[in-house]
Structure formats: C-alpha cells, structure tokens
C-alpha positions in Angstrom: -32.4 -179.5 121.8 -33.1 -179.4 117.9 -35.7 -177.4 116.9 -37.4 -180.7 115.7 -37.7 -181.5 119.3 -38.8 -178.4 120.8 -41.6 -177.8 118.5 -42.3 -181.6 119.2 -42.1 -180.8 123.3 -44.3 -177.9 122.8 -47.1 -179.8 120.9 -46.9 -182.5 123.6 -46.9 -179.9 126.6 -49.7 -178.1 124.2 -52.4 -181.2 125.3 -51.3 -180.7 129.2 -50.7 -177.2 129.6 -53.7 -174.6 131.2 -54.8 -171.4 129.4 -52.7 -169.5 131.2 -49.6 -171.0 129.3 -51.1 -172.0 126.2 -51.9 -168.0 125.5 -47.9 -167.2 125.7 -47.9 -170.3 122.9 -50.5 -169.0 120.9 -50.9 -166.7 117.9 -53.6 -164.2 118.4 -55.3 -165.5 115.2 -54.6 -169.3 116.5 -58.2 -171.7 114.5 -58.7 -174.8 115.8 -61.0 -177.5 113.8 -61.9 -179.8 116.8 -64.4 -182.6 117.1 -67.0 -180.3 119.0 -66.8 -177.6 115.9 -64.3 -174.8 115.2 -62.6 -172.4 117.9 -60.4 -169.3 117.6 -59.8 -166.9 120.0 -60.8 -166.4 123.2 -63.3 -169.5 122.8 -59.5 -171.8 122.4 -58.4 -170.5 126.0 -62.0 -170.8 127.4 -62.1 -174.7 126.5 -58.2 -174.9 128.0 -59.8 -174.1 131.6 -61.5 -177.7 131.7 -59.8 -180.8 132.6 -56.3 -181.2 130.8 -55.2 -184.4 129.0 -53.0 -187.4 130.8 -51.0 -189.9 129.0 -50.5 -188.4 126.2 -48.8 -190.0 123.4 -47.6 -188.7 120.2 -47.2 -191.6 117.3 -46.8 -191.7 113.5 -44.7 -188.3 113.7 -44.2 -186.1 110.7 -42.5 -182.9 110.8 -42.3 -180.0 107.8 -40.4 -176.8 108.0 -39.8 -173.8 106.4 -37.7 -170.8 107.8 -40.6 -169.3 109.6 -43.2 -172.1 109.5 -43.2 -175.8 111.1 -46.1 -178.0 110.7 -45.9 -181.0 112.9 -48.4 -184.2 111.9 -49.4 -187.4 114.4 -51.4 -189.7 116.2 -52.2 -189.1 119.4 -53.2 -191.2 122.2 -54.7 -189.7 125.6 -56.9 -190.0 128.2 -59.4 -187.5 130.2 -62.1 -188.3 133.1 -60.9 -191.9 132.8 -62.3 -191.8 128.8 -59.8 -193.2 126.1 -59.2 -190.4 123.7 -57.5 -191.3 119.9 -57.3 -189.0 116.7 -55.0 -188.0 113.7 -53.6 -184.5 114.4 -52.1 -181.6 112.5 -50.7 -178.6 113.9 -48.9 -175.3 112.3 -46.5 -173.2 113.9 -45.3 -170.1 112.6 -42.0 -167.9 114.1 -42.7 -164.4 115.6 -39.6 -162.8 116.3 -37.5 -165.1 118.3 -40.7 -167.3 119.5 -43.2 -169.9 117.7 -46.7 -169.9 118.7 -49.6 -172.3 117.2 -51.4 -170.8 114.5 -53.5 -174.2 114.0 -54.2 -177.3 115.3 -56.9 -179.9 113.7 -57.9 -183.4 115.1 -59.7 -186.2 113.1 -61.1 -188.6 116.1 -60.3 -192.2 115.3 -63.0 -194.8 115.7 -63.1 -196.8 118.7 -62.2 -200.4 118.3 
C-alpha cells in the first residue's frame, strides 16, 4: 500500500475506531476544531468513548505531503444514531519515528438539503 493510501485508511478507520486505538494514532498535542467547540487532549479520547460513526464515506479527496507531514482534505459522509452526518474536513499528520499520528483534524458541517 502507498503511503497515499494508508494515511487515507487511517483517516477513514479514524471516524470508526474507539479511544483505545485512536490514542496509539494520536499526537499527544493532537487539536481538534469540531462543530461542538475545540478539543485537545484527553477531552479528544473522552468524546471517542460515545457512539462511533457508520457508513462513512470519504469524497472530494486531496492529499499534501512533505517528508514528515501529510495533510489529507475531504468530504465526508456518515451516519450515527440513525442521524445523517455531512462536513468538509481537514486533517494533518506528522511522522514520529517510523509512525504517523493526527496532529489535527477540523470539520466544517455542511447544511442539510
């Protein structure tokens, strides 16, 4: 698999995974700019132990890299509790050692139809 499509398996995994899994993934300074406010932290995993994402879709994909930094743009499509979910998203990754790990990760909700 290119690194193109691991980074891109990660971020879709990312909307799935539990807390457990997603702190392996994630830089300990990780920020996230979601439509209930801003987390970083601790506050990130504590939101991770609620209901996970289904259907998820990634669209509109854009992908940027550097040597140690990837920065991965899209739509995404999901559901949760039976609630259509839609947004423009952003997410950074940056290389520690032989790993990446989500440094950011910002959603812009899309209006409903």
């Amino acid at each position: 698999m290119s690194r193109s499509e691991n980074r891109w398996a990660d971020e879709t995994a990312w909307w799935t995974m539990g807390a457990a899994e997603a702190r392996r993934r994630m830089h300990p300074a990780c920020v996230m700019v979601l439509p209930r406010g801003i987390l970083q932290g601790r506050d990130i995993l504590s939101a991770l132990d609620g209901p996970r994402w289904e259907g998820v879709t990634l669209g509109e994909r854009r992908f940027v890299e550097t040597e140690d930094c990837i920065v991965l743009a899209y739509r995404v499509s999901a559901s949760r509790g039976g609630r259509a979910y839609r947004a423009f998203c952003s997410s950074t990754w940056v290389r520690q050692h032989e790993d990446w790990q989500m440094i950011e990760h910002q959603q812009t909700p899309l209006a409903e139809d």
